[in-house]
C-alpha positions as CSV (number, residue, x, y, z in Angstrom):
1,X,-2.0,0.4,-15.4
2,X,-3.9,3.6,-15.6
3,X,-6.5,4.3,-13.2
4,X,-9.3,4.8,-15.6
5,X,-8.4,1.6,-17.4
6,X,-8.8,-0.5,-14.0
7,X,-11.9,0.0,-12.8
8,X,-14.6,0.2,-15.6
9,X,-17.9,1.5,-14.0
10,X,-20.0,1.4,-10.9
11,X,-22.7,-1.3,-10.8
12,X,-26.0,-0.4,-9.9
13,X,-28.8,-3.5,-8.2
14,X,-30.8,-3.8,-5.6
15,X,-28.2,-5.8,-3.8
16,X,-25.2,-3.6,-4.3
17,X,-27.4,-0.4,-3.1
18,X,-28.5,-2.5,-0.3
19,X,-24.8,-3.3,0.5
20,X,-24.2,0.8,0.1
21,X,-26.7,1.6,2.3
22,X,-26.6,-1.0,5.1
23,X,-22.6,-2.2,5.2
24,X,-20.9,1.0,2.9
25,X,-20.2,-1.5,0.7
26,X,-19.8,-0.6,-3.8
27,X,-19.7,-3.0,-6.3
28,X,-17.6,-2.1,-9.8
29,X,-16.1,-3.9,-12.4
30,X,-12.8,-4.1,-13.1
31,X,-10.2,-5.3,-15.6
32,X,-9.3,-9.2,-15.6
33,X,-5.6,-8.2,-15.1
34,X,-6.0,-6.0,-11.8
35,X,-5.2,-6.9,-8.5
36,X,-6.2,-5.8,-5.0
37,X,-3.8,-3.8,-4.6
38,X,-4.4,-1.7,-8.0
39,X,-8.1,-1.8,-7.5
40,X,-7.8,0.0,-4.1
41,X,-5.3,2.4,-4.8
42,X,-7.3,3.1,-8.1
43,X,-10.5,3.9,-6.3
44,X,-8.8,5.9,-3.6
45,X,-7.4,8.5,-6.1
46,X,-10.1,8.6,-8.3
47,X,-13.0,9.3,-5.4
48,X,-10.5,10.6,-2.7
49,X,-12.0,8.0,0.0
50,X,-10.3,5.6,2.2
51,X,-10.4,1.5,1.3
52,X,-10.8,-0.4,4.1
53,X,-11.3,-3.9,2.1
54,X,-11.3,-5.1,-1.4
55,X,-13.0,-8.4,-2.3
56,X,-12.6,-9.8,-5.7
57,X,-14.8,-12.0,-7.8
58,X,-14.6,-13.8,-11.4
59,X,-17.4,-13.9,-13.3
60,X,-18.2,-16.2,-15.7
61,X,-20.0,-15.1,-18.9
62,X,-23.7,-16.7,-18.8
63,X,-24.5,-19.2,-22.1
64,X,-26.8,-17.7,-24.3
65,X,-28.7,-19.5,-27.4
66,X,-28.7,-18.2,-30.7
67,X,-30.7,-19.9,-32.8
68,X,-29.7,-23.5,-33.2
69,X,-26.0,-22.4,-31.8
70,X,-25.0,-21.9,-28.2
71,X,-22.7,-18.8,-27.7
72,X,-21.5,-17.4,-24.6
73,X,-21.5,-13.5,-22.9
74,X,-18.2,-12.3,-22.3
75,X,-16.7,-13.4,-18.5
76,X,-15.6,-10.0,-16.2
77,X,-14.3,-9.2,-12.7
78,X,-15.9,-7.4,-10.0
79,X,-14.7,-6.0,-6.7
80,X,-16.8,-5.2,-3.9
81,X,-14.9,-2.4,-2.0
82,X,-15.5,-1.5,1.7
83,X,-15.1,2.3,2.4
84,X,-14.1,3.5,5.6
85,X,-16.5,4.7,8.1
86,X,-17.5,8.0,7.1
87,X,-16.2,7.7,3.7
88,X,-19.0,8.0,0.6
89,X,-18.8,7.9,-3.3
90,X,-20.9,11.4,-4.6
91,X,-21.8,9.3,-7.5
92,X,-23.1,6.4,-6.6
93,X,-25.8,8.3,-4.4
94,X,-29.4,8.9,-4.9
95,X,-29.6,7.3,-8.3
């Protein structure tokens, strides 16, 4: 899997800046398909900093009414990846 194609943008909250700030902690979201393994090596090459820890989550897609009909957002993966002390991502600061 490319590298682009596994992790699909940054996400920007009050909790994951907090994380960023306090623990050195970034939140993205990823495809369904990628693994630990690909998600660290991914954001390695693309931001040339070291991965100390990947933790993954599922998300489901929240219900959402329609009208009369119920439908459903679409259901995504996140990783929350630990940099290395020292280590920052250029982009992801001062925004």
């Amino acid at each position: 899997m490319e590298l682009h194609q596994v992790i699909k943008k940054i996400i920007l909250t009050e909790k994951s800046n907090l994380e960023r700030e306090t623990a050195n902690k970034y939140h993205f979201e990823v495809d369904r398909q990628a693994n630990k393994v690909e998600i660290s090596e991914a954001v390695e090459k693309l931001f040339k900093v070291k991965v100390e820890e990947v933790r993954v989550l599922n998300m489901l897609g929240k219900q959402k009414r329609m009208g009369r009909t119920m439908g459903r957002k679409r259901s995504w993966k996140k990783a929350i990846v630990t940099l290395a002390e020292g280590s920052r991502i250029e982009v992801a600061e001062g925004v």
